[in-house]
C-alpha positions as CSV (number, residue, x, y, z in Angstrom):
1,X,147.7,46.1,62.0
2,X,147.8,45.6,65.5
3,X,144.5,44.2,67.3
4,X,144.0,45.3,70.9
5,X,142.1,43.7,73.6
6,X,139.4,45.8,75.7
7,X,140.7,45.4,79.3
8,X,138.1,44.2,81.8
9,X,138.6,47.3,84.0
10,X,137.8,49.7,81.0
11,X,134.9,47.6,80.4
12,X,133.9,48.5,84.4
13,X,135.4,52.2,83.9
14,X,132.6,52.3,80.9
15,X,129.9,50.2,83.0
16,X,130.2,52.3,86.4
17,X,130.9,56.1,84.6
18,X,127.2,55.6,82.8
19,X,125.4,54.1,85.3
20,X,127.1,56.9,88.1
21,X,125.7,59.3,85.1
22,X,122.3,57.3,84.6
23,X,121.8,57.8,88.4
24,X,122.6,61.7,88.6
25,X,120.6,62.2,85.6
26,X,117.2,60.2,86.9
27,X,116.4,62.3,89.2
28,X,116.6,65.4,87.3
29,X,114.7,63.6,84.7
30,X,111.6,62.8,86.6
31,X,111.8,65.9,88.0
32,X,111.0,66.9,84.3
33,X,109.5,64.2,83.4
34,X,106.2,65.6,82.0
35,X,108.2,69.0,80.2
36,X,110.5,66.4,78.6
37,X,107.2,63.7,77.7
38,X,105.6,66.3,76.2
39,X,108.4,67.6,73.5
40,X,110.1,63.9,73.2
41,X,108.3,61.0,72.1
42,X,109.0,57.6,74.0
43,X,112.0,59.4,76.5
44,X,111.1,57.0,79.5
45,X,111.2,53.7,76.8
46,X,114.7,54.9,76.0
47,X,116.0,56.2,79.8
48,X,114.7,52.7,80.7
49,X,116.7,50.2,78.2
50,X,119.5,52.6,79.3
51,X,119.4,50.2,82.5
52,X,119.5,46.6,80.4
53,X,122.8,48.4,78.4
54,X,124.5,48.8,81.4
55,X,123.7,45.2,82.4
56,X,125.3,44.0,79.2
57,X,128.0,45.9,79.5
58,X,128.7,44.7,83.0
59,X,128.1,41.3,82.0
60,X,130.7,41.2,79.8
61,X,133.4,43.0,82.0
62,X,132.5,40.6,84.8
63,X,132.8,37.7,82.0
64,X,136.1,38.9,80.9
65,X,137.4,39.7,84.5
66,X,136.4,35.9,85.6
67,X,138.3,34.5,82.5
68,X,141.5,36.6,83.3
69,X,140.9,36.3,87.4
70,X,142.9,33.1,89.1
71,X,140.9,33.8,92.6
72,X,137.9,31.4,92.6
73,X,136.3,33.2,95.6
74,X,136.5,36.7,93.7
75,X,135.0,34.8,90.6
76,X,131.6,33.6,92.3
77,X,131.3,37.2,94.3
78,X,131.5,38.8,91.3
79,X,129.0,36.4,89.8
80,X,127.1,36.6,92.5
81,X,127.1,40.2,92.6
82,X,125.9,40.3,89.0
83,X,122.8,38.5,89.3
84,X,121.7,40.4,92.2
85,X,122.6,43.6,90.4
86,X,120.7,42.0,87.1
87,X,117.7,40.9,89.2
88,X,117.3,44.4,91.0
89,X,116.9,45.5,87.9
90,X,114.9,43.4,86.0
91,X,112.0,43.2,89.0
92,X,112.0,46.8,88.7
């Protein structure tokens, strides 16, 4: 049986394609946002841990793409980049 390892750009592939669909679909779901309350139970609990899974997910592709990267300037921007992107979000 042959084990595979997830590639640090499929991890951000994953990370960036639900968070570009997390941002198209937030508008349009607080457009709605009372229609959709009304018929589902706890739907802004569930749109808003949506945000902390993308944060994990990026975590670990940035985690995996600083143990593979050999550029020590690209490994603290994309630290860097991280906990700005993890702070946004959590002061939100």
């Amino acid at each position: 049986m042959k084990i595979t390892l997830i590639n640090s750009d499929h991890l951000g592939i994953l990370s960036s394609t639900l968070c570009l669909t997390h941002c198209i679909l937030t508008p349009i779901f607080f457009l709605y946002q009372v229609e959709i309350s009304n018929q589902i139970v706890g739907s802004t609990t569930f749109w808003q841990s949506l945000n902390y899974f993308f944060l994990l997910i990026s975590f670990f592709a940035v985690n995996r793409s600083i143990k593979i990267s050999s550029n020590y300037l690209i490994k603290i921007f994309m630290l860097i980049s991280w906990f700005l992107l993890s702070s946004l979000i959590l002061n939100e």
